[in-house]
C-alpha positions as CSV (number, residue, x, y, z in Angstrom):
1,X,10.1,12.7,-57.7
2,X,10.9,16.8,-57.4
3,X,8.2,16.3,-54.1
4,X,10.6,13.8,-52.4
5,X,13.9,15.1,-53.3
6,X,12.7,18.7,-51.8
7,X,11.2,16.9,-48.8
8,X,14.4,14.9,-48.4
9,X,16.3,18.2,-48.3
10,X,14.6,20.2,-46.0
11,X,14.4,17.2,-43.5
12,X,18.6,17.0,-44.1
13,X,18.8,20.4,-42.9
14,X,17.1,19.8,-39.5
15,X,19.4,17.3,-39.1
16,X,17.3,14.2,-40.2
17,X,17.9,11.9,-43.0
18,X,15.3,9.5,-45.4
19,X,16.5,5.8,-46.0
20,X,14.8,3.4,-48.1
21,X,12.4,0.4,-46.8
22,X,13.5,-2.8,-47.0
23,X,10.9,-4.4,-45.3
24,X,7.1,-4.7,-45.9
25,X,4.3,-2.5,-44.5
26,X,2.3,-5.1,-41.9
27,X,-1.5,-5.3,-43.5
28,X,-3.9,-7.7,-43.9
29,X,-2.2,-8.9,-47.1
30,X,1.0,-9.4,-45.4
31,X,-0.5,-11.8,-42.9
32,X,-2.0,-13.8,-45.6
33,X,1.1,-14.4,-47.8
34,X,2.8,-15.4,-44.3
35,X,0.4,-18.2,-43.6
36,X,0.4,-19.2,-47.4
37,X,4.6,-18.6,-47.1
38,X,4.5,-21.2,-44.1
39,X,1.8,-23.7,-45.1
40,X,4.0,-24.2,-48.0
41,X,7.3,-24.4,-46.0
42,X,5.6,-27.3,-43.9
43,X,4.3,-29.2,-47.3
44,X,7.8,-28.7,-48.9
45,X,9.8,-29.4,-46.0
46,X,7.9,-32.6,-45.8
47,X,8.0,-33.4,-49.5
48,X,11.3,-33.5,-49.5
49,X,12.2,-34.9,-46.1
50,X,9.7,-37.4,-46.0
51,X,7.8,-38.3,-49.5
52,X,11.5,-38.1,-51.0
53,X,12.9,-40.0,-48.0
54,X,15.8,-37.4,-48.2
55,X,15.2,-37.6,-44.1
56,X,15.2,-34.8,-41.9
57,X,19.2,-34.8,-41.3
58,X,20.1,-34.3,-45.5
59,X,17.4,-31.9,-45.6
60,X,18.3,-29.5,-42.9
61,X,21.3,-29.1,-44.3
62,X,20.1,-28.3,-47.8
63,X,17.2,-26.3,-47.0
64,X,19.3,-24.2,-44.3
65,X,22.0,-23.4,-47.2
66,X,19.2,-22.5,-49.5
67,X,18.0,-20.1,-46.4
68,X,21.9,-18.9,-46.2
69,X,21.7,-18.1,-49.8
70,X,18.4,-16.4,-50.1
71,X,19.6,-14.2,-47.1
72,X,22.3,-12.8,-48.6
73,X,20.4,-11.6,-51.8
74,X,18.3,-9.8,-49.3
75,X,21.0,-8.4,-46.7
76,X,22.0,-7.1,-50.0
77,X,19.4,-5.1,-51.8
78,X,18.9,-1.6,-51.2
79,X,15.6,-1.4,-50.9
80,X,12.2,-4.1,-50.6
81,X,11.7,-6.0,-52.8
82,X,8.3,-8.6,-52.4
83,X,10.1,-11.7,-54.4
84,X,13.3,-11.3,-52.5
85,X,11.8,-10.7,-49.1
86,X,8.8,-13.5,-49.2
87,X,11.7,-16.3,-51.1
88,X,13.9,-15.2,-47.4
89,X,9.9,-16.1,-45.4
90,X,9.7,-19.4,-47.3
91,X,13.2,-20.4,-46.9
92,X,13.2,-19.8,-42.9
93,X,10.0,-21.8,-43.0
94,X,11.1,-24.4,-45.3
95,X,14.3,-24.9,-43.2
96,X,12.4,-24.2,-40.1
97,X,10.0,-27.3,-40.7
98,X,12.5,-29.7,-41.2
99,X,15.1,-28.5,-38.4
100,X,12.1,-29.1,-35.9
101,X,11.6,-32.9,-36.9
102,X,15.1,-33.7,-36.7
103,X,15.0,-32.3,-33.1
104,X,11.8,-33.8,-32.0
105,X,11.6,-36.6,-33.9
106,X,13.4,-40.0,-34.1
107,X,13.9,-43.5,-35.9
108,X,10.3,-44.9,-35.0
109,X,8.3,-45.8,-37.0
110,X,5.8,-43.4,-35.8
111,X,7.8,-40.4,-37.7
112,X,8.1,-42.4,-40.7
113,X,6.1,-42.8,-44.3
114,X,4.6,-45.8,-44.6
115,X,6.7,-49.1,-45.3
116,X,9.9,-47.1,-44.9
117,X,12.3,-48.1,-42.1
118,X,14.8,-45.1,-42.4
119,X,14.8,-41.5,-44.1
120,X,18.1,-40.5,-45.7
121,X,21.4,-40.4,-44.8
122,X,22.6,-39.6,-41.5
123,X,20.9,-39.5,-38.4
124,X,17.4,-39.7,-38.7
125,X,16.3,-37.4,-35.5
126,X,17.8,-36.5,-32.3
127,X,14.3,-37.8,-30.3
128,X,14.4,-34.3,-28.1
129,X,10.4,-34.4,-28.2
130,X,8.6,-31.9,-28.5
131,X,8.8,-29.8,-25.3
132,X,12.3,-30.2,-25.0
133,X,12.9,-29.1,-28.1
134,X,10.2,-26.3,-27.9
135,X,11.5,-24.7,-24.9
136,X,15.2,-24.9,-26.5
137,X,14.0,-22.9,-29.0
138,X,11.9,-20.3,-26.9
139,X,15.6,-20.1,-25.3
140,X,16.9,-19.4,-28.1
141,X,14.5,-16.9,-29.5
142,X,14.9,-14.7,-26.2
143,X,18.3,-14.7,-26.4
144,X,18.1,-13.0,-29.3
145,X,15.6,-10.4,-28.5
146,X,18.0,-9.7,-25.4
147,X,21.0,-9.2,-27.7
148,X,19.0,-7.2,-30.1
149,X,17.3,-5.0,-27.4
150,X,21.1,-4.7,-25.7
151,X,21.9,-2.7,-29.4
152,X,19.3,-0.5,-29.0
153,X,18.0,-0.8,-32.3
154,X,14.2,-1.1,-33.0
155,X,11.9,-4.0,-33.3
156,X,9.6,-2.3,-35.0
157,X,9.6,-3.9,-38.4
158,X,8.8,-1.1,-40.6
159,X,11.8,0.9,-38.7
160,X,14.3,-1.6,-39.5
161,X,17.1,0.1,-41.3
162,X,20.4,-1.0,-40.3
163,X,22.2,-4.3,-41.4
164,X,22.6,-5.6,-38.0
165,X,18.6,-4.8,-37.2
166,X,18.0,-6.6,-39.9
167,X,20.2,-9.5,-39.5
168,X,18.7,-10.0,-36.0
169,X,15.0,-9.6,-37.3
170,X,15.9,-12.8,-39.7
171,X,17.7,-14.7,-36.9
172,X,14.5,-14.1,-34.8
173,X,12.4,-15.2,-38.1
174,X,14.1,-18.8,-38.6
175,X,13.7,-19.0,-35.0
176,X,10.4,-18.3,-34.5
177,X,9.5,-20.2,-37.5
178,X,11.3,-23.4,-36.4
179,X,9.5,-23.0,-33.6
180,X,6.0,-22.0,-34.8
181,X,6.4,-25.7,-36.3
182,X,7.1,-28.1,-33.1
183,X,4.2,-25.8,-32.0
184,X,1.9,-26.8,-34.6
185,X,3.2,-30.5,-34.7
186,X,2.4,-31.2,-30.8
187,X,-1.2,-29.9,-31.4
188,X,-1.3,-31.7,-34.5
189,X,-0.2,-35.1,-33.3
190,X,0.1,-35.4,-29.4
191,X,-2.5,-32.7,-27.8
192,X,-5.2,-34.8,-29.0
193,X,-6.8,-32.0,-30.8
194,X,-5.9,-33.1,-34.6
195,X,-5.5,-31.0,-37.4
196,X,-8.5,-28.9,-37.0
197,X,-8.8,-28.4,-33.2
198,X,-4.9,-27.2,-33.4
199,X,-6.2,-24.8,-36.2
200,X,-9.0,-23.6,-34.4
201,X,-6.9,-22.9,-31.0
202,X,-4.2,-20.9,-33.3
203,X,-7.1,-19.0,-34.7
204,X,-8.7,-18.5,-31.6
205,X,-5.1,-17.2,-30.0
206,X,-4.9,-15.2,-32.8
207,X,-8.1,-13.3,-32.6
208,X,-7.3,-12.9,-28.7
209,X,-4.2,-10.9,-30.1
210,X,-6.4,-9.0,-32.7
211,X,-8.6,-7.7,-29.7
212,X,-6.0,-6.6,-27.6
213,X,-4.2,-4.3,-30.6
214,X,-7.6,-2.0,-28.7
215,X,-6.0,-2.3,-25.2
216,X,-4.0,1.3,-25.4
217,X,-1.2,-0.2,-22.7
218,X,-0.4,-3.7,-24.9
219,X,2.7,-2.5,-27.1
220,X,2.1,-2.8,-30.7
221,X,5.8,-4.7,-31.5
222,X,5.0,-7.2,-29.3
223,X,2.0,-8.5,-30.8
224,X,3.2,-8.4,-34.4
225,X,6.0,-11.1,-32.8
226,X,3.1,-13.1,-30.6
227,X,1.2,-13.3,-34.1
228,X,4.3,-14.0,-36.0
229,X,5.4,-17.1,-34.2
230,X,1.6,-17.9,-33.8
231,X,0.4,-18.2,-37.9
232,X,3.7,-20.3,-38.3
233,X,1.7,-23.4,-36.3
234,X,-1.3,-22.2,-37.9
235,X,1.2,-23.2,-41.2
236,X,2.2,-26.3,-39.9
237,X,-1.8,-27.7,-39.2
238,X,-2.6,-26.5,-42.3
239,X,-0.4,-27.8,-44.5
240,X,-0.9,-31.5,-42.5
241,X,-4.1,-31.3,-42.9
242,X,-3.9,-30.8,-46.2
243,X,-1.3,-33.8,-46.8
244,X,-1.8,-36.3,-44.2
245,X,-3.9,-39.2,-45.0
246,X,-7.7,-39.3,-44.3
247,X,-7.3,-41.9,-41.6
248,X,-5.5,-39.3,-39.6
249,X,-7.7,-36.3,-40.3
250,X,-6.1,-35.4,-43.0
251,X,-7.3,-34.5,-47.4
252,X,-4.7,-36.8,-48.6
253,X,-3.6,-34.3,-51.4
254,X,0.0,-35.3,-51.1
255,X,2.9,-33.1,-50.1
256,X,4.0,-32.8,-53.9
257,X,0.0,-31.2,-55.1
258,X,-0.5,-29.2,-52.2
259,X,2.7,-27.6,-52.7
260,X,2.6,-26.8,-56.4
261,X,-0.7,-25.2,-55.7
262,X,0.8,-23.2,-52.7
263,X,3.7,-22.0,-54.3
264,X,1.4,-21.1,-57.2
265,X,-0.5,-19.2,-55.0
266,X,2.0,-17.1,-53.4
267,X,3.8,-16.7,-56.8
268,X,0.9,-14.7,-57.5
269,X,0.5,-12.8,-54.1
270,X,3.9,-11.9,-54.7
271,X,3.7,-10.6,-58.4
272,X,0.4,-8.5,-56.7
273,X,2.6,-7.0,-54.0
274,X,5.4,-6.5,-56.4
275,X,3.6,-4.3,-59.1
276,X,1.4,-2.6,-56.2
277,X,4.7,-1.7,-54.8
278,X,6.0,-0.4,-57.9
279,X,3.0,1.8,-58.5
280,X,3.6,3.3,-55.0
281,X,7.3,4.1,-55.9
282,X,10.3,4.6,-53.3
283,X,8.9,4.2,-49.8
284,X,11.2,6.4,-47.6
285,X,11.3,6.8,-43.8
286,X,13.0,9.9,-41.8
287,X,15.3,8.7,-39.3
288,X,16.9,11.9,-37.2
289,X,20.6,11.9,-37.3
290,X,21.9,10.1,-34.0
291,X,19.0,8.5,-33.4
292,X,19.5,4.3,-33.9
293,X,17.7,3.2,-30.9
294,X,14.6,6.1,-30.7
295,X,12.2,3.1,-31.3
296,X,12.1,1.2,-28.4
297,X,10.5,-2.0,-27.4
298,X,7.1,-1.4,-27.0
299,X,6.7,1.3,-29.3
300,X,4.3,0.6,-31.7
């Protein structure tokens, strides 16, 4: 600790300054627990919407307070913390999954479980379809890369530092994850493809972004956010083909199983990142004095 507290005051006197991580370093374990996060957030979000019959309306509303509440814990903490940052992930995609139906979807019986007539209380869907509601939502999602890019803060996620950088970073999160999820449904249930050809065309999109991190002109930050909004349809097919019944393509494992054994699984992935990252210690970043918007779009 002597190291960093001398490091940390030479830096101060050129003018610089260390603050504290509050967000994950992107590796390969990173994108794992955020296709595990959002494969569960499409089970759950269905178990409850659907196998409960909550419908999509009462659902929303819950899982986006849950979202609301899980945010705060993180806006607050001083530094990263794996259990509070991946319970934010889950929530967005929780909340995500079920805010997508109720745009898309409607009363038919087509969205419905099997011998039920309605889901819940309220309205059952707003019927937008899912281009409609997609591009709504891509809409939405530039509008707030304009507004954060008009702050000049970063968009590089290990640079993210501020409150309001980070506030926008999970705005552009429940976005992108609501969605990654009308993204995953139209392959899933209307391109034709089924569970596994949507999986397989994710996969394959996601590879394409994998080769071009080797193309020196493609800026780093913006394939993290192409890949970020990509696994979260990769989520979605996953998690209904692990639910839906066989006669659509699906295991038949049930929302309820799959998502015990999901959660279970990234329980674990967290508790691995959480005593990895106490074994690092205190990850610090130098941030010159002045400088809030020296990271700039593009810079990886």
């Amino acid at each position: 600790m002597k190291q960093t507290g001398d490091a940390t005051g030479a830096h101060l006197a050129r003018g610089g300054r260390y603050l504290m991580k509050k967000l994950p370093e992107v590796t390969l374990a990173f994108w794992i627990m955020k296709i595990a996060a959002t494969t569960l957030g499409e089970t759950a979000g269905d178990l409850f919407a659907q196998t409960l019959e909550l419908g999509y309306f009462l659902t929303t509303i819950a899982l986006f307070g849950i979202f609301v509440v899980t945010l705060l814990v993180q806006l607050r903490s001083r530094r990263y913390n794996p259990f509070s940052y991946w319970t934010v992930i889950l929530s967005t995609s929780m909340a995500g999954t079920t805010i997508s139906d109720f745009m898309n979807r409607d009363a038919t019986a087509k969205y419905l479980p099997a011998g039920a007539d309605a889901l819940g209380w309220g309205p059952q869907g707003l019927g937008l379809g899912y281009p409609t509601g997609a591009a709504i939502l891509v809409a939405l999602l530039i509008a707030i890369f304009v507004a954060w890019r008009y702050t000049g803060l970063t968009f590089a996620i290990r640079d993210i530092d501020t409150f309001r950088g980070e506030a926008l970073f999970w705005a552009a999160i429940l976005v992108s994850n609501t969605l990654g999820t009308s993204m995953g449904d139209f392959l899933s249930d209307s391109s034709g493809l089924g569970y596994g050809g949507g999986a397989l065309l994710i996969a394959g999109a996601l590879a394409a972004l994998l080769a071009l991190k080797c193309v020196p002109f493609v800026p780093n930050v913006a394939l993290f956010w192409a890949a970020f909004v990509l696994t979260r349809p990769l989520g979605a097919t996953a998690g209904d083909f692990l639910t839906k019944p066989t006669a659509k393509g699906g295991l038949d494992l049930g929302t309820l199983g799959s998502s015990v054994v999901l959660l279970t699984v990234l329980f674990a992935l967290m508790a691995y990142a959480h005593v990895k990252d106490r074994k690092r210690g205190p990850r610090l970043h130098e941030r010159r004095a002045g400088a809030v918007g020296e990271h700039l779009p593009g810079e990886g």
